[in-house]
N, C-alpha and C positions, 0 to 999 in steps of 0.2 A: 433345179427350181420347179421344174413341174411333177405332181408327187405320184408316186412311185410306192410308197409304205402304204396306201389303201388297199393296193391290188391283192394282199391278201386276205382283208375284208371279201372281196367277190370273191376270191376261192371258198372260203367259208360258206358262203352264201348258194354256192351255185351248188355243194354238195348239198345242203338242203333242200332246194328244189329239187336235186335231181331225185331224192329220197321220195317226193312226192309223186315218182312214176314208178317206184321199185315194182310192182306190180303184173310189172309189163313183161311179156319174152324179152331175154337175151336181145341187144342189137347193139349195131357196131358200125356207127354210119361211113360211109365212102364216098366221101367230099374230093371231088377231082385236085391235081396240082394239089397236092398237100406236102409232095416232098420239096417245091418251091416255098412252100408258105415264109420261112423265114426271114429267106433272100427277098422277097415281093415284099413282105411289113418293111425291113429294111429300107428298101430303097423308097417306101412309099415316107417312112421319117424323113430321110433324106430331101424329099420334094415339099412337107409339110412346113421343111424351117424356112422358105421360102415365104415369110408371110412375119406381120407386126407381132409383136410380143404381146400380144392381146390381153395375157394373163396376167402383165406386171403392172405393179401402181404408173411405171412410166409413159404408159401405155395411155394418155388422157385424152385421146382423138374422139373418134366414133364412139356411138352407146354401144358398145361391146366388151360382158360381165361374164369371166368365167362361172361356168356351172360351178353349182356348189359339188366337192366330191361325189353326195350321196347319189345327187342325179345323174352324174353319170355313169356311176355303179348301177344305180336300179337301173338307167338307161340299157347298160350294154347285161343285164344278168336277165332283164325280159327279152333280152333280142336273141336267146338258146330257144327262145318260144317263138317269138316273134308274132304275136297277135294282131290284128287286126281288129278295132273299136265299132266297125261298122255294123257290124251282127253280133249278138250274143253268141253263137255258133265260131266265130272269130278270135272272140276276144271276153270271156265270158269275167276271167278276175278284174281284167284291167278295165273293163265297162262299169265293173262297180267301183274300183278304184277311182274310176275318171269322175263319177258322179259324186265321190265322198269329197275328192277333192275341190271340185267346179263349185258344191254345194260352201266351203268354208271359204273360197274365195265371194261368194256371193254374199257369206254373213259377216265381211269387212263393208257393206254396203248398207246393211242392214235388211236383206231380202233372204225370207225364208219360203217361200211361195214362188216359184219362177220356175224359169226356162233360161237351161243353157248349156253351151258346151265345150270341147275344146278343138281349135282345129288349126291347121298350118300356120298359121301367122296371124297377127294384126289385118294385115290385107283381106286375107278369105274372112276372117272376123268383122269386118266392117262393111264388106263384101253382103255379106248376110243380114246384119242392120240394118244398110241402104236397101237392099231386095225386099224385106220384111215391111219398111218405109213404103217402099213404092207399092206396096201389094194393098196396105192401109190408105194410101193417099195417091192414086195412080192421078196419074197430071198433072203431079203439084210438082214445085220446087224446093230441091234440096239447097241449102246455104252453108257454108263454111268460111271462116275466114281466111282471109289473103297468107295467113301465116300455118293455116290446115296442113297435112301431110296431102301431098297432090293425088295420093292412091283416090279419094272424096272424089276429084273434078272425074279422073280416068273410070273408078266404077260404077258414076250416074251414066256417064257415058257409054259403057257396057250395058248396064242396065235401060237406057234408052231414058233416062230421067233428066228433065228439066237443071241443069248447077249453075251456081254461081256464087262468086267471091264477097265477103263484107269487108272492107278495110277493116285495117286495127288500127288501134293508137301507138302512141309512141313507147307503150312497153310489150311489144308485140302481143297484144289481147284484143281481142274482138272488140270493136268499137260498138257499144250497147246501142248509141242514140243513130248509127247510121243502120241498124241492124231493128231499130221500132221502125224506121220510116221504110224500110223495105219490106216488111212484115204485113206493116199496115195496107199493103195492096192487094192483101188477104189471099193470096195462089202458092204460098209455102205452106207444103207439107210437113218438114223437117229442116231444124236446123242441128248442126253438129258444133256440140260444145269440146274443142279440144281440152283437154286434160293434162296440158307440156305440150307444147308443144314440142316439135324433131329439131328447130332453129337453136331456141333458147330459154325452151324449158318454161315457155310464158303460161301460165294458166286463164283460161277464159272465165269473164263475171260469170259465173254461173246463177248468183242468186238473180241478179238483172234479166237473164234470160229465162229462167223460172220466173219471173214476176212479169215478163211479154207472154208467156206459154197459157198465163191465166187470162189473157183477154183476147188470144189470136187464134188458141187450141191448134198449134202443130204439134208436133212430137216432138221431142229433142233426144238425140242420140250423143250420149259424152264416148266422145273418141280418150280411153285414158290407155290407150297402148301403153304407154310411156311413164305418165305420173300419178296413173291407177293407185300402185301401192302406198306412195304417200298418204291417204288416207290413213294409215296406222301411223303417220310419224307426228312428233310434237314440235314447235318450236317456229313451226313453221309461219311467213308474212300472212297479215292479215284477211288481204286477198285470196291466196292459196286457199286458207285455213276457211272461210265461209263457203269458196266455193267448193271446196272436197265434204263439208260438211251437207252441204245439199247434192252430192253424185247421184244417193240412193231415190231422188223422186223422179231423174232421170226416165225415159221410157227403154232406151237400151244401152246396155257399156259396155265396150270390149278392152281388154286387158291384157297385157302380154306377158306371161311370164317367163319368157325367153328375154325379157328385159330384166327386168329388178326382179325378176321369180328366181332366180337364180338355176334356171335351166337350158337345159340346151336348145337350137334351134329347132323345128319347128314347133313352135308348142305357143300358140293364142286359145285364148278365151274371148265368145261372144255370150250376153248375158241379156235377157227378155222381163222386165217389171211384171209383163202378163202372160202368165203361162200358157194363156187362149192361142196367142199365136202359133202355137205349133199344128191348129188345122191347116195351115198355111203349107206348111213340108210333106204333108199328104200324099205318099205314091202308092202305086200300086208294086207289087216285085212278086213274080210266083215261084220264087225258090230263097227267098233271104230271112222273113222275121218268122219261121215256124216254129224254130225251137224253144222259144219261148214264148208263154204270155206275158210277160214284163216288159218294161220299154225299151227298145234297140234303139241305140246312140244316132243310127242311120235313118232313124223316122223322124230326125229333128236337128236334121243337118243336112247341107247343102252339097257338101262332101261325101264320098262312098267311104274309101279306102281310108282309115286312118292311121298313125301308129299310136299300138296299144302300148308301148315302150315308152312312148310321152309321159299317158296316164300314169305308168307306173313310177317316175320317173317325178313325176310331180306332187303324189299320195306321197312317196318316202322323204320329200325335201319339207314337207308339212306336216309331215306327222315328224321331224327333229327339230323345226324350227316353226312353230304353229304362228298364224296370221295374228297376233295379239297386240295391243297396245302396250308399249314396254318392253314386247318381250326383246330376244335378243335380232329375229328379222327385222324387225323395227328400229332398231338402236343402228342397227347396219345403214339403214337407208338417211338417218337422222347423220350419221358420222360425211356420207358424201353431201348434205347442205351445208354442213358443217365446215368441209372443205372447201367447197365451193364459194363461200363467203372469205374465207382465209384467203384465198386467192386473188380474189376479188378486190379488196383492201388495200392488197401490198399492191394492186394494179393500178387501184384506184391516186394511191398515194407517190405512184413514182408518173414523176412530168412525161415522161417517153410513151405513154400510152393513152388512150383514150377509152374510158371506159361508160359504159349506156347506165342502165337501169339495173337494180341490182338480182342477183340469181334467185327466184322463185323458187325453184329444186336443185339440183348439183349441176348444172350448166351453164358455163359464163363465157361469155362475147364480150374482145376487145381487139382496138388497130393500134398501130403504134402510129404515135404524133406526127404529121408532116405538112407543107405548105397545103398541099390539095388532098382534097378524095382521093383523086387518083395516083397519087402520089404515094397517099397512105396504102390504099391497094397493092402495087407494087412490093413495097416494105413487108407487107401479111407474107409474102409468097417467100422472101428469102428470110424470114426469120423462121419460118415455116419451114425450108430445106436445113436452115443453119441447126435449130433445136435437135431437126432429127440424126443427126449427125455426131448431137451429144448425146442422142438414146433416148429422147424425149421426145414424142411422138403425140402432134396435137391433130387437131383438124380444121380445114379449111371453111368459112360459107360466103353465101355471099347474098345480104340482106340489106334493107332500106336503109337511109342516110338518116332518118328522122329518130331511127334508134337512140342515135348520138348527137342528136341535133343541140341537145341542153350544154354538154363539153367540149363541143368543136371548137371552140373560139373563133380565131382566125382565119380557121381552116376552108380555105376554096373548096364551095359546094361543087365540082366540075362533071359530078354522076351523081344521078339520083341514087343509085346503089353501091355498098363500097363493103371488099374483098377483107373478112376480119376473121381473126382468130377463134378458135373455138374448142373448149374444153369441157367434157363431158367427164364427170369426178364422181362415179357411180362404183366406185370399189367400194370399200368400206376402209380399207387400206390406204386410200390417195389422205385422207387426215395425219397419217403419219408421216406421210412422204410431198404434204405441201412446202415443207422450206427448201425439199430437195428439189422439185418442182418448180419452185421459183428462182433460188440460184443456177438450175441449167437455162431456163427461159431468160431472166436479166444476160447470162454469158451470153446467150447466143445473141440478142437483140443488141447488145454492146458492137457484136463483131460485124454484126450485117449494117447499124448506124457509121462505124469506124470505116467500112469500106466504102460508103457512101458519100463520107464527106469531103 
């Protein structure tokens, strides 16, 4: 199942590059342990299978999306170079790489004037918004809501900034009208409009918080780690759809395309409306930006060391499957709400389950039916072992009762929070494999209900 017929694409590949040094003396590198290398790859497969089948539609746990082939070929055909993005001196193709491509991600926004880059994660990516935030608004308060990715509360905190939570409502979105009256005390610097959130995919009003930004003047930072890319899909709920429509007036977005980018791990994007703030990253270094007069990726990053394998890695997945409305990345990302709602349905329609508010992008949260909360809790956990035992493989959370407050019925409120199922349908592949997905999910939930009664 995992493919194997590409690897002679990289051989191809890698004799071309190598043609791009023929120039050079004769050498013949002497890499230590070479006569183990087999035996060591070996054993290292050996420890790998040790781990979720990440790559299969069955696989609907965590947001976790195999690279697309090309990226890990470009991935592993710049790592015979292995550059470095920090200096032009480093990392000279993949610094221009990195800028061709940061630049077409920024023109799914509609920003042709900006500032941005790429860097380890979402985290360091947000990392850098909030720094950038505090640098413009020092003693102000940063805001997120109660359903934010908790990295928000941890890196004010790093950074010595003022945070704090706004409730959401009942479809885990930022609660607009609790989020004016907290504004209105006029000490927020920024607030952070989630983009999907990590729970269940909720998208925050965005237009709402552009129409506070006009009378309060913070900044707003759209955290779209996660539901960035949607901006290219159709079809999508109304809410989503206004608020992805207004990303681009945002002041800064970071993106991951180690999510729905379809590459490997580390590789985030952080992205600046006004390209001024890069007086902001200002150092000094007396041995790093000589080699050139153009701009070094390191004069506008918070980050030194980067991998230039990323860049490379992310120009070749964009330049086969360009960032377009329509095109075929698009259709990919449109096929997992597509699934997501399939699922949803048949959840929604079978008594044994409880299901909240419907999936905003390809993430859907549900409990299975019982006397109480806690009850239903309980049940999450062994349908949870039972599924995976059929090769289906979801994931666990554990979020507000008000989610579900509308279908509970009868159900004894006996915790404010209750332990529900979660399914992240970001293949492009889980559309074809939702009836197989649901027939092992009803088995399992039959056997763990039948042992229970």
């Amino acid at each position: 199942m995992l493919d194997q017929k590409s690897m002679s694409a990289l051989v191809e590949a890698l004799k071309r590059l190598d043609d791009g040094f023929a120039g050079l003396p004769a050498y013949e590198g002497n890499a230590p342990g070479m006569g183990q290398l087999a035996d060591v790859l070996k054993a290292t497969a050996e420890r790998l299978q040790d781990n979720f089948p990440y790559f299969h539609p069955l696989y609907a746990g965590q947001m976790l999306k195999p690279p697309h082939p090309v990226a890990r070929l470009a991935y592993a055909l710049a790592m015979w170079i292995n550059p470095n993005n920090h200096a032009l001196d480093g990392g000279r193709a993949t610094s221009l790489m990195e800028k061709e491509a940061v630049a077409e991600i920024a023109a799914m926004f509609g920003w042709k004037n900006f500032l941005g880059h790429l860097c380890g994660g979402g985290t360091m990516a947000n990392l850098e918004a909030l720094w950038v935030a505090g640098q413009l608004h020092p003693k102000k308060t940063i805001l997120a809501s109660e359903q934010a990715h908790y990295t928000h509360k941890r890196i004010s905190g790093v950074l010595q900034l003022a945070f704090e939570s706004v409730p959401c409502d009942a479809r885990g979105r930022m609660d607009v009208q609790a989020l004016a009256k907290r504004v209105a005390r006029g000490d927020v610097g920024t607030v952070v409009a989630t983009m999907g959130t990590t729970a269940t995919g909720s998208v925050d009003a965005l237009p709402g918080i552009l129409a506070l930004r006009e009378k309060h003047s913070f900044r707003i930072h759209a955290d779209a780690a996660y539901g960035g890319y949607f901006v290219l899909a159709e079809h999508l709920g109304e809410n989503a759809a206004r608020a992805f429509a207004g990303i681009g007036e945002a002041d800064s977005i970071v993106i991951d395309p180690h999510k729905h980018g379809l590459q490997p791990y580390g590789c985030g994007c952080v992205l600046f409306r006004d390209p001024e703030v890069g007086r902001l990253y200002k150092h000094d270094s007396p041995y790093t930006y000589f080699s050139s007069a153009e701009l070094h990726l390191g004069e506008i990053s918070l980050e030194c060391s980067r991998p230039g394998a990323a860049a490379a890695a992310l120009w070749a997945t964009q330049r086969l499957l360009p960032l377009t409305h329509k095109g075929e990345f698009a259709q990919g990302l449109e096929r997992g709400t597509k699934a997501a709602r399939a699922l949803f349905e048949k959840l929604k329609a079978d008594a044994r389950f409880v299901t909240g508010f419907a999936p905003e992008l390809d993430i859907v949260v549900f409990v299975p039916r019982a006397a109480a909360v806690s009850e239903a809790s309980q049940l999450t956990r062994s349908i949870f072992e039972a599924a995976a035992k059929h090769q289906l493989h979801l994931a666990v959370a554990e979020l507000p009762v008000k989610f579900w407050e509308e279908n509970l019925g009868a159900m004894k409120r006996d915790r404010e929070t209750i332990t529900c199922l979660r399914s992240v349908l970001m293949k492009p592949e889980h559309l074809d494999w939702v009836e197989r997905i649901w027939e092992l999910l009803s088995l399992s939930t039959s056997e763990v209900l039948a042992a229970n009664t």
